[in-house]
GULO-5432 format. One record per residue (C-alpha): residue number from 0; residue in three letters; x, y, z. Coordinates in pm, whole numbers. Layout:
// GULO-5432
> NUM,ALA,X,Y,Z
...
***
This chain:
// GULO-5432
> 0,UNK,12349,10467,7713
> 1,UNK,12563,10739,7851
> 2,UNK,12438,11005,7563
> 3,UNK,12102,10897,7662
> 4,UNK,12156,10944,8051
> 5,UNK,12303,11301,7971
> 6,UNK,11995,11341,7759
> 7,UNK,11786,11291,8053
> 8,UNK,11955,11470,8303
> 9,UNK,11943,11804,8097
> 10,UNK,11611,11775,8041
> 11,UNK,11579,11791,8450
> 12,UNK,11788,12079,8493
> 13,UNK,11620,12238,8176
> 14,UNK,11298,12210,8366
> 15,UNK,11409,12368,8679
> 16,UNK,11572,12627,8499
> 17,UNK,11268,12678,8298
> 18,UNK,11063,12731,8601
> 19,UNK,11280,12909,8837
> 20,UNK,11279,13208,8572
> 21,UNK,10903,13208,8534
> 22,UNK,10882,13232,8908
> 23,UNK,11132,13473,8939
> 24,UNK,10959,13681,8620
> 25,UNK,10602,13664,8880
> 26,UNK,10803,13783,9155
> 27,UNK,10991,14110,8943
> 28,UNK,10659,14177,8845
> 29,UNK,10412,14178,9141
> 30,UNK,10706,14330,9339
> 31,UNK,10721,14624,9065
> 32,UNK,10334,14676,9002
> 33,UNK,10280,14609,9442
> 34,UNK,10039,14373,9320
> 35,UNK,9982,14165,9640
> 36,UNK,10102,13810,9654
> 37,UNK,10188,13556,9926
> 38,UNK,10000,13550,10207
> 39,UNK,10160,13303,10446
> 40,UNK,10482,13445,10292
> 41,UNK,10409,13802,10476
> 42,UNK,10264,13588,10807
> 43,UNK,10602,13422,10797
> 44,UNK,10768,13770,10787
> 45,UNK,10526,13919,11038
> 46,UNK,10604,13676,11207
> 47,UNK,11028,13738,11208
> 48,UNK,10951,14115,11279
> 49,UNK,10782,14059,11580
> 50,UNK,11089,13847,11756
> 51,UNK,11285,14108,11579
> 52,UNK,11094,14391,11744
> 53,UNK,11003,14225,12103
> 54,UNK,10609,14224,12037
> 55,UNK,10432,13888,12086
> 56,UNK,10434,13672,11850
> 57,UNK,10102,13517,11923
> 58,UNK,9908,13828,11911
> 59,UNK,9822,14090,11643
> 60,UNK,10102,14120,11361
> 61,UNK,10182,14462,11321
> 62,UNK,10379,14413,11032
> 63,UNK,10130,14237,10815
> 64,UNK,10089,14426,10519
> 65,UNK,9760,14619,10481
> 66,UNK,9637,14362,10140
> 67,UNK,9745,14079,10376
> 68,UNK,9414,13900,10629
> 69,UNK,9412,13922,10963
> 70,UNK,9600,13581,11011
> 71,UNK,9772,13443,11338
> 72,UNK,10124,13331,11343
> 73,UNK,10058,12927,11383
> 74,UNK,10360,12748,11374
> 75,UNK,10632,12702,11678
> 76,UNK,10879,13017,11804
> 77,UNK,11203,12804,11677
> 78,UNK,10995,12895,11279
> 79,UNK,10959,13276,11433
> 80,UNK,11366,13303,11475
> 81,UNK,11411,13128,11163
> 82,UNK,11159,13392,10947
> 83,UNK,11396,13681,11109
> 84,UNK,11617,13709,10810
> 85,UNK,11288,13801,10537
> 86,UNK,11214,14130,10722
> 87,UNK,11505,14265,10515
> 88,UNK,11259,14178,10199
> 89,UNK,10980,14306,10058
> 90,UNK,10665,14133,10116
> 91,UNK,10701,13997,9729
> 92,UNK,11034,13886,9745
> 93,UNK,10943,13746,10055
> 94,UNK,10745,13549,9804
> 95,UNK,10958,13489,9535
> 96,UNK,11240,13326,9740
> 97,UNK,10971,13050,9867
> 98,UNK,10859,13068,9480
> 99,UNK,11233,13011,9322
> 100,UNK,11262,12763,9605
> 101,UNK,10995,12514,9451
> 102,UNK,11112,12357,9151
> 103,UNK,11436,12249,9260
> 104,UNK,11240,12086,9657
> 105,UNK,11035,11932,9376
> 106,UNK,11345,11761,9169
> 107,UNK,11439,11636,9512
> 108,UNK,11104,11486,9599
> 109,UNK,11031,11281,9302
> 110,UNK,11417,11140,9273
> 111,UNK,11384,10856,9463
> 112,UNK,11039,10787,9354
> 113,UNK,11036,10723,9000
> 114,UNK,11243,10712,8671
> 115,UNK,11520,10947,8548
> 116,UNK,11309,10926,8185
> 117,UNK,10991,11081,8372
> 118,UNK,11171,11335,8572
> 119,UNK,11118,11627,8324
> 120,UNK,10758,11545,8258
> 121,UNK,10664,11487,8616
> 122,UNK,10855,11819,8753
> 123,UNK,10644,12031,8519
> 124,UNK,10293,11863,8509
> 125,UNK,10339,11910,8934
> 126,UNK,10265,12286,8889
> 127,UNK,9933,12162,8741
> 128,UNK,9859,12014,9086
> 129,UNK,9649,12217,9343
> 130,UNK,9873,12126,9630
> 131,UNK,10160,12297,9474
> 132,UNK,10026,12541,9283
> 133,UNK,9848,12642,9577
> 134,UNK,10150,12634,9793
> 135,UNK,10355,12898,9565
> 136,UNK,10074,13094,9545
> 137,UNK,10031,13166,9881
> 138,UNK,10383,13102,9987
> 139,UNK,10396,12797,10196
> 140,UNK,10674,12606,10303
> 141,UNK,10527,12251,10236
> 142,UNK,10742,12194,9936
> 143,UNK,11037,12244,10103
> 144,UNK,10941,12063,10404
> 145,UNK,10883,11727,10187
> 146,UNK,11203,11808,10025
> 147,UNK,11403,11769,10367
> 148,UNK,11213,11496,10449
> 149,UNK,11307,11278,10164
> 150,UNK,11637,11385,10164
> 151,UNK,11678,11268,10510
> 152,UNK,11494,10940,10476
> 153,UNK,11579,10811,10106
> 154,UNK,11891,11058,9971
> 155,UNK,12085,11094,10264
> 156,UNK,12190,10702,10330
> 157,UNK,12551,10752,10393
> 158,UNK,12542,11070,10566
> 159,UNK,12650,11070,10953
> 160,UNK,12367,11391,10971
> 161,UNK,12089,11192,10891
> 162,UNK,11814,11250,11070
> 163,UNK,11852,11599,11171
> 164,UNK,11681,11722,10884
> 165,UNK,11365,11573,11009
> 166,UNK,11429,11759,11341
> 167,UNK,11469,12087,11233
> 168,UNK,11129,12038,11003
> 169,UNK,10955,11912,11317
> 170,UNK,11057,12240,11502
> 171,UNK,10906,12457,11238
> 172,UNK,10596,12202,11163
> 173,UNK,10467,12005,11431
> 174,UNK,10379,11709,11131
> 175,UNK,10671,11576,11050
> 176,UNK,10747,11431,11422
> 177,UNK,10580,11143,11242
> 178,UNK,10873,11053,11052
> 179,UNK,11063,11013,11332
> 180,UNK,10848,10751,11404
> 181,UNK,10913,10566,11073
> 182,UNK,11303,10582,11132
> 183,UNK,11218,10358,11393
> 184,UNK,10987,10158,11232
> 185,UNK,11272,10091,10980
> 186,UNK,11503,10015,11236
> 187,UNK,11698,10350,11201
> 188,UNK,11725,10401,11536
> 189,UNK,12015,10638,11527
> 190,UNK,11894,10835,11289
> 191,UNK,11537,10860,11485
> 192,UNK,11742,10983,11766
> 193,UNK,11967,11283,11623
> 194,UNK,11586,11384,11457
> 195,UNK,11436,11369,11823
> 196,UNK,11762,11519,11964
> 197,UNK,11743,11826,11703
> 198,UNK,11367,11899,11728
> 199,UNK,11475,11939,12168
> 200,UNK,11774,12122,12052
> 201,UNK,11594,12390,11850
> 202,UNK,11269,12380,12049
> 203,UNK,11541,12480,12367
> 204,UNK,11722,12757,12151
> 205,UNK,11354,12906,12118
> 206,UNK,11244,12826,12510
> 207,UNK,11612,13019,12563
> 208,UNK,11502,13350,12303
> 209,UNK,11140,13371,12357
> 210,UNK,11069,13231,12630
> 211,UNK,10745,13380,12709
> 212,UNK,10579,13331,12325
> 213,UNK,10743,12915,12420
> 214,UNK,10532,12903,12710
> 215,UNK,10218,13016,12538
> 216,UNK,10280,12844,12252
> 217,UNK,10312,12476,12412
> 218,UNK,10034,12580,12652
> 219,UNK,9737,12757,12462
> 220,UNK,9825,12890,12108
> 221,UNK,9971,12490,11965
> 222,UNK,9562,12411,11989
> 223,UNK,9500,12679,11727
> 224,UNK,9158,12810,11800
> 225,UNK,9156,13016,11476
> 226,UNK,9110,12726,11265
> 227,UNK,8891,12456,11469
> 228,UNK,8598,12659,11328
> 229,UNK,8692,12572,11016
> 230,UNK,8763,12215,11002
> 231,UNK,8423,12110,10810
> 232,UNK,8551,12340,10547
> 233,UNK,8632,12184,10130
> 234,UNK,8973,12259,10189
> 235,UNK,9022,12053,10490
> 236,UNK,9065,11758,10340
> 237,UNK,9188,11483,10669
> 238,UNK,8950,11264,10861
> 239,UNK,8847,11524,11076
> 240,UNK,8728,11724,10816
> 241,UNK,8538,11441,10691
> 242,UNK,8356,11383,10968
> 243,UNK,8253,11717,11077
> 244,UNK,8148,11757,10698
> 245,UNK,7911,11472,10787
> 246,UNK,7818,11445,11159
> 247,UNK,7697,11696,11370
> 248,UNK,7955,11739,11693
> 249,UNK,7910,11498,11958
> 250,UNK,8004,11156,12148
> 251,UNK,7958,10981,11806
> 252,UNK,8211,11200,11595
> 253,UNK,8461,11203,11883
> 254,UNK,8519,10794,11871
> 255,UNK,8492,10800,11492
> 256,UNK,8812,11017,11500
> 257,UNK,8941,10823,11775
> 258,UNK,8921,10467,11645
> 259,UNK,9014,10568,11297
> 260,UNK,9356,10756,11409
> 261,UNK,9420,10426,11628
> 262,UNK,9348,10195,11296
> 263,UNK,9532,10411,11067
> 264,UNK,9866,10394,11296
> 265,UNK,9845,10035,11357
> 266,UNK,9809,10009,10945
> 267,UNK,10078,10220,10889
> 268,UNK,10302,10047,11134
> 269,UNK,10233,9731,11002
> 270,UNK,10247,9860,10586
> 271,UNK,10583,10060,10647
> 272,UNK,10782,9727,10816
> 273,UNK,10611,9508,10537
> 274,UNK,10722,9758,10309
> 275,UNK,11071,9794,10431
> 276,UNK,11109,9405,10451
> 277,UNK,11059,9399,10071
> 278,UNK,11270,9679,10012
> 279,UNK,11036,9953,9923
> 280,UNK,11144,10213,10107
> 281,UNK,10973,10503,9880
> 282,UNK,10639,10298,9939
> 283,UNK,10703,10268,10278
> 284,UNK,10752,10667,10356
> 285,UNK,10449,10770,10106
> 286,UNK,10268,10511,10337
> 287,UNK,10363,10757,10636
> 288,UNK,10282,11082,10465
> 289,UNK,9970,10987,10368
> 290,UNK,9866,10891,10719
> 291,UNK,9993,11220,10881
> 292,UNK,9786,11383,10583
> 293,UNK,9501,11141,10729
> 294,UNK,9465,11183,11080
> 295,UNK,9587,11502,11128
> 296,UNK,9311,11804,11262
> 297,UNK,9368,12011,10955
> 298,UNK,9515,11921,10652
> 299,UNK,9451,12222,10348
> 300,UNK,9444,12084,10001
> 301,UNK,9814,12289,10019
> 302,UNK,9911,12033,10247
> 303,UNK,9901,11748,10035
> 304,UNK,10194,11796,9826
> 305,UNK,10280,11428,9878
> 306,UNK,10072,11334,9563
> 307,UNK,10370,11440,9371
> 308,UNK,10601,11207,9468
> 309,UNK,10310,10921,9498
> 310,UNK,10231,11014,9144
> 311,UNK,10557,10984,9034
> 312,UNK,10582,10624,9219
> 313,UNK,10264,10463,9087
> 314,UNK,10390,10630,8721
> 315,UNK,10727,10422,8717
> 316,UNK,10552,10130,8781
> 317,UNK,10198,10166,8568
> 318,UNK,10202,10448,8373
> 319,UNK,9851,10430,8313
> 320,UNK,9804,10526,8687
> 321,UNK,9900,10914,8620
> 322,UNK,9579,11003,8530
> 323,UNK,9500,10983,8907
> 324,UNK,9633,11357,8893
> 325,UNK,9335,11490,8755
> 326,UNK,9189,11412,9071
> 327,UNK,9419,11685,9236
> 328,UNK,9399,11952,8987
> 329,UNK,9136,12156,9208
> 330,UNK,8836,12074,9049
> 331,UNK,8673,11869,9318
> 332,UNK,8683,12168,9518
> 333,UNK,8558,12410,9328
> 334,UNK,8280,12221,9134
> 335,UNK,8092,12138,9503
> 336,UNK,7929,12403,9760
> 337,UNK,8144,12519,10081
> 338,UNK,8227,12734,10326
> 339,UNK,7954,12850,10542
> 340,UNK,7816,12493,10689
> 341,UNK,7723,12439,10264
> 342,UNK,7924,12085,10349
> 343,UNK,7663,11972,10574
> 344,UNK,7404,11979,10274
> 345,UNK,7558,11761,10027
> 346,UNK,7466,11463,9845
> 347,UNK,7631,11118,9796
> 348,UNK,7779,11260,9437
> 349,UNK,7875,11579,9628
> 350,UNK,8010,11419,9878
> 351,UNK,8191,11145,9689
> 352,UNK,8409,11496,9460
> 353,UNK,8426,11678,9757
> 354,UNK,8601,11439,9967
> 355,UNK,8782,11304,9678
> 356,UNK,9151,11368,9817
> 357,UNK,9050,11170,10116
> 358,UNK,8909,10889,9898
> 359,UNK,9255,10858,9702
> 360,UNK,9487,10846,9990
> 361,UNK,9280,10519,10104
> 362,UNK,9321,10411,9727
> 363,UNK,9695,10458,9730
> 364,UNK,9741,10282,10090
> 365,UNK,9558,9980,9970
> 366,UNK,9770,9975,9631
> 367,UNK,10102,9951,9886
> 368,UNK,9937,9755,10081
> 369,UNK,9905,9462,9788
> 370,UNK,10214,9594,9676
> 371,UNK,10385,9475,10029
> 372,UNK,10267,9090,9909
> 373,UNK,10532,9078,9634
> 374,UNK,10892,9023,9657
> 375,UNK,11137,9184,9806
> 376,UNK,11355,9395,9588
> 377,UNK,11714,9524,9637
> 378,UNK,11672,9884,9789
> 379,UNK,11756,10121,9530
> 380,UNK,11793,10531,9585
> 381,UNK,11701,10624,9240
> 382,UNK,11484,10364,9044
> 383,UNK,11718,10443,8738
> 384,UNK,11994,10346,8896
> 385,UNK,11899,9978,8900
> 386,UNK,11812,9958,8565
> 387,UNK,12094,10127,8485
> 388,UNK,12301,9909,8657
> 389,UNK,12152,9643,8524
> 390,UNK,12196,9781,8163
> 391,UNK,12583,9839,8283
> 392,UNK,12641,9488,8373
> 393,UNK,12497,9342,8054
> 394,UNK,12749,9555,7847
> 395,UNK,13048,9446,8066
> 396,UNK,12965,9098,8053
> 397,UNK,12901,9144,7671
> 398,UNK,13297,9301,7665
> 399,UNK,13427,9024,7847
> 400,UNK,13301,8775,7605
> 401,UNK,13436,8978,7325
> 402,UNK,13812,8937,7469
> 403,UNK,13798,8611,7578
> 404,UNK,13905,8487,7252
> 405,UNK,14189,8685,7209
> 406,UNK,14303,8582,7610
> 407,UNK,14277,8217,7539
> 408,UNK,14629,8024,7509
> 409,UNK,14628,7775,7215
> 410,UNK,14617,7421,7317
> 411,UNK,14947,7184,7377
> 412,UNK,15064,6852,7418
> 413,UNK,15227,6840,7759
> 414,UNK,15565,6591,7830
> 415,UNK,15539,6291,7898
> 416,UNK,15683,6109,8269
> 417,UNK,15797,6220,8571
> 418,UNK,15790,6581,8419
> 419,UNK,15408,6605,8361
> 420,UNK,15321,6708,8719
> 421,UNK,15531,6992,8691
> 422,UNK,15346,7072,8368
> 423,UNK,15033,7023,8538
> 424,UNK,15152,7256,8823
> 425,UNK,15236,7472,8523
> 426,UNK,14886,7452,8416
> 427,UNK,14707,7566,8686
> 428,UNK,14975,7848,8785
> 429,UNK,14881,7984,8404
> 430,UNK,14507,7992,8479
> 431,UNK,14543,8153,8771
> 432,UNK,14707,8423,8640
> 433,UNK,14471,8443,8359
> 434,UNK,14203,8460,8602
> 435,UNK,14366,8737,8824
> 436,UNK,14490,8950,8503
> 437,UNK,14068,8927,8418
> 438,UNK,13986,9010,8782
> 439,UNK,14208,9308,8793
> 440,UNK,14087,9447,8479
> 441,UNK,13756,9478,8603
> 442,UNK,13803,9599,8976
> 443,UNK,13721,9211,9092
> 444,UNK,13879,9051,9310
> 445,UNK,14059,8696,9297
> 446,UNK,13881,8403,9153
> 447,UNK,13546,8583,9136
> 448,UNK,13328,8559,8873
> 449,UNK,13146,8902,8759
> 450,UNK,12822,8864,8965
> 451,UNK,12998,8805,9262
> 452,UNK,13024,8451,9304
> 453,UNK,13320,8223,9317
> 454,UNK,13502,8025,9040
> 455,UNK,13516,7646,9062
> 456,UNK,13875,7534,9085
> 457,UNK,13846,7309,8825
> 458,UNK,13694,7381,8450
> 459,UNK,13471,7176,8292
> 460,UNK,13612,6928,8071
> 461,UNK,13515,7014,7698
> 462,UNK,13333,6748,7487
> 463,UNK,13529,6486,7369
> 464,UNK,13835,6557,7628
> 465,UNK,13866,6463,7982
> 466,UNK,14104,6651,8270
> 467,UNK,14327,6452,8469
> 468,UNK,14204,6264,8749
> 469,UNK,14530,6427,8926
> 470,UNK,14848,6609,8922
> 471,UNK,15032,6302,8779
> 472,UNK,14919,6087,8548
> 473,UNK,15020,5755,8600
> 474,UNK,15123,5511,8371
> 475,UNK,14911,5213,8254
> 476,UNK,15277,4959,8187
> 477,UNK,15653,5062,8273
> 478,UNK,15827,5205,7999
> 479,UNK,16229,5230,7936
> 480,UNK,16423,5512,8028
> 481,UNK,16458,5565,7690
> 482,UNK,16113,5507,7579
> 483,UNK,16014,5790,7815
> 484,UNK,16301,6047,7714
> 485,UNK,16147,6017,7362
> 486,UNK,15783,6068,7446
> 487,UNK,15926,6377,7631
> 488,UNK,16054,6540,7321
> 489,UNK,15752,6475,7141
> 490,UNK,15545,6750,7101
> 491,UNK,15149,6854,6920
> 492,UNK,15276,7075,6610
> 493,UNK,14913,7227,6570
> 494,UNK,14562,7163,6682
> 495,UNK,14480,7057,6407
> 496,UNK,14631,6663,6485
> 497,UNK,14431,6677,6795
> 498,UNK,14148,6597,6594
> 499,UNK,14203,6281,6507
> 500,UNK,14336,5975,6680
> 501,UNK,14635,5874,6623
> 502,UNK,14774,5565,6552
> 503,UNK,14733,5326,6814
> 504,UNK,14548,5578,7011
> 505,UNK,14158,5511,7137
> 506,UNK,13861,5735,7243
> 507,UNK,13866,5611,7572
> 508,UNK,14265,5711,7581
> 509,UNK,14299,6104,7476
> 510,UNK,14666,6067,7570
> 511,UNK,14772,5785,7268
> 512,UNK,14812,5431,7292
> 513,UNK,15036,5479,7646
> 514,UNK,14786,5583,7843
> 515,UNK,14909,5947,7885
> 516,UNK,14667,6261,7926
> 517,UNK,14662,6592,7804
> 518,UNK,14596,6889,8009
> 519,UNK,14293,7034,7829
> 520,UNK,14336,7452,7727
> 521,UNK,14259,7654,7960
> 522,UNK,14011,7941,7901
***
């Protein structure tokens, strides 16, 4: 089990390996030919030259490069002072550090979501997936935002920072305030509160530094004009986008999005504690991604990175269920018409690919939601660590069996009289130990059994014997002194005689024909 578990876990860091040098190869080379590459990447790093250089940050980047679109800066000013550090990079490198930075947030997102044996597999088949090839190619930080998130929420369970992760990721990206909501929905409240208290913190530090680009941020710029014309676009693939695919603007398409944000938090409020009760806390947190991916304005097929770790979650449990993935390949964009209002002339089949993303987050929040109706299950970290355990357990118990011959003391004939309840006493003093030498040897502690529960005082009797009604056994008739000081020399010479009756003895009497009792082995 161990060989195989070392098998496993070098075929993970095989796979990161393997893909960190491809990534890095991409980088070397498009740096060396100036082949352009990254586009949010140089945005980003716009975006640090401009604190760097005192121009605002919510204007015209002058230090886009000239292959780079005319982009705005979009995110908060705490992401602006954290993008200072990539204008000492080239645009490319700018690149390849988000690049290099993607299989390893990737090994970290699908951990707690599936099997140690699927790992491998699952980390390479994800750059097959539009949302993350897409997001190295332009040089997002989603991955690495989803990596922080599950950290905080499923890795990070005996941490005193939990919490803060989720903070800082809210200050750079307004979405993942949401998971501070499902820390509290999961009764975390302290770690909801160091998240809240570091998304003030770092939204102060940048209200402190740039105080002017704050104040048009969280006043004009947060509403991001750029992109409302775009929301009926393919690659906006939330509710929004939905409906302004298929309505034209109006009262009607303003409640639609209203009464389908309200239903989709009340679901997700009442999935994630259903969800939690049963111990699924993976399910529970995909259940909250895929409703930020849902109702918020704009969500690019880059966006949905979540599918990796949902893929790797429905694959642990029904492997069958992977070939869902094909679904997010990119396909179902490119096969349909778009851009330009083409959305607004599709058919049902166009419509049904086109929105298809959409379409499978419902899916998946209806297969937690029957999910939620099982069992609840001991909360696990990595779902190979229970089976491991379990695995573990089975051995140890299998051990213990194997020495329990060799520990058991051979049976005896105990005196006779007045000095039987000292041998009694005797007795139990021996099993004791026996049980507390077992204990000790494997890390339990006294007179507990190995899953946790306590021993009986008393064994069984074994067929065909009976254990003493007390310390003492009494005798049936008096006896001489003498009479008793020879029964107390006699002694069982093997267990052989134990067999048989004796002479005068009787199967209701174990002891012999005077009544006395044996103190039956003890295991």
């Amino acid at each position: 089990m161990l060989r195989i578990n070392a098998l496993r876990a070098n075929a993970t860091v095989l796979a990161v390996g393997f893909a960190v040098t491809v990534l890095v190869a991409i980088a070397l080379i498009w740096w060396l030919s100036g082949t352009p590459l990254g586009v949010d990447s140089a945005v980003y790093r716009a975006g640090g030259s401009a604190v760097l250089h005192g121009e605002p940050l919510y204007d015209h980047l002058t230090a886009l490069p000239g292959w780079a679109p005319e982009l705005p800066f979009t995110y908060p000013p705490f992401a602006a002072l954290l993008f200072v550090p990539l204008t000492a990079l080239p645009a490319q490198w700018c690149w390849g550090l988000l690049a290099i930075a993607a299989a390893p947030s990737l090994h970290v997102a699908l951990r707690p979501f599936t099997e140690r044996a699927y790992l491998p597999l699952l980390l390479l088949g994800a750059f097959a997936l539009q949302p993350v090839w897409q997001t190295i190619g332009l040089g997002q930080v989603n991955l690495l935002m989803m990596a922080v998130v599950v950290a905080d929420v499923l890795l990070l369970r005996e941490s005193r920072f939990r919490g803060i992760g989720i903070g800082l990721a809210a200050a750079v990206k307004l979405i993942p305030l949401i998971f501070i909501v499902h820390l509290v929905l999961v009764r975390r409240f302290a770690d909801a509160a160091r998240a809240l208290a570091a998304f003030l913190g770092a939204t102060t530090l940048a209200f402190v530094v740039l105080p002017k680009d704050s104040v048009r941020y969280w006043t004009s710029a947060i509403f991001n004009g750029h992109f409302a014309e775009m929301k009926g676009w393919v690659g906006n693939q939330s509710w929004q986008g939905f409906v302004a695919r298929t309505l034209p603007e109006g009262g009607v398409a303003t409640v639609l999005i209203g009464c389908f944000g309200v239903l989709c938090a009340v679901v997700m409020m009442w999935l994630v504690r259903r969800l939690h009760r049963a111990g699924d806390d993976p399910g529970a947190l995909l259940v909250t991604a895929g409703c930020a991916l849902l109702v918020s304005p704009i969500s690019w097929t880059h966006h949905w990175v979540w599918v990796v770790p949902a893929l790797g979650y429905l694959c642990a449990r029904r492997p069958a269920t992977g070939m869902a993935a094909v679904v997010f390949t990119g396909w179902t964009v490119a096969v349909v018409p778009g851009g330009g209002g083409a959305e607004r002339t599709w058919n049902l089949g166009q419509a049904v690919v086109g929105n298809a993303y959409l379409i499978a987050a419902l899916a998946l929040l209806f297969v937690l939601g029957r999910r939620s109706s099982g069992e609840p299950a001991e909360g696990q970290d990595d779902l190979g660590q229970q089976s491991r355990g379990e695995e573990g357990a089975r051995e140890h118990e299998q051990g213990d069996d194997d020495r329990a011959p060799a520990q058991r003391p051979q049976d005896s004939q105990l005196p006779d009289g007045h000095a039987q309840a000292d041998a009694a006493e005797h007795g139990r003093g021996q099993r004791q130990q026996i049980d507390s030498g077992q204990d000790a040897q494997h890390g339990r502690g006294p007179r507990q059994s190995r899953n946790g529960q306590h021993r009986a005082d008393e064994r069984r009797p074994q067929h065909g014997r009976h254990e003493p009604a007390g310390p003492v056994a009494e005798h049936p008739h008096p006896e001489s002194e003498g009479q008793q000081q020879e029964h107390s020399r006699r002694r069982t010479p093997s267990r052989g005689d134990e067999k048989e009756p004796g002479h005068g003895q009787s199967a209701h009497q174990p002891g012999g024909h005077d009544g006395r009792l044996r103190l039956d082995r003890v295991p």
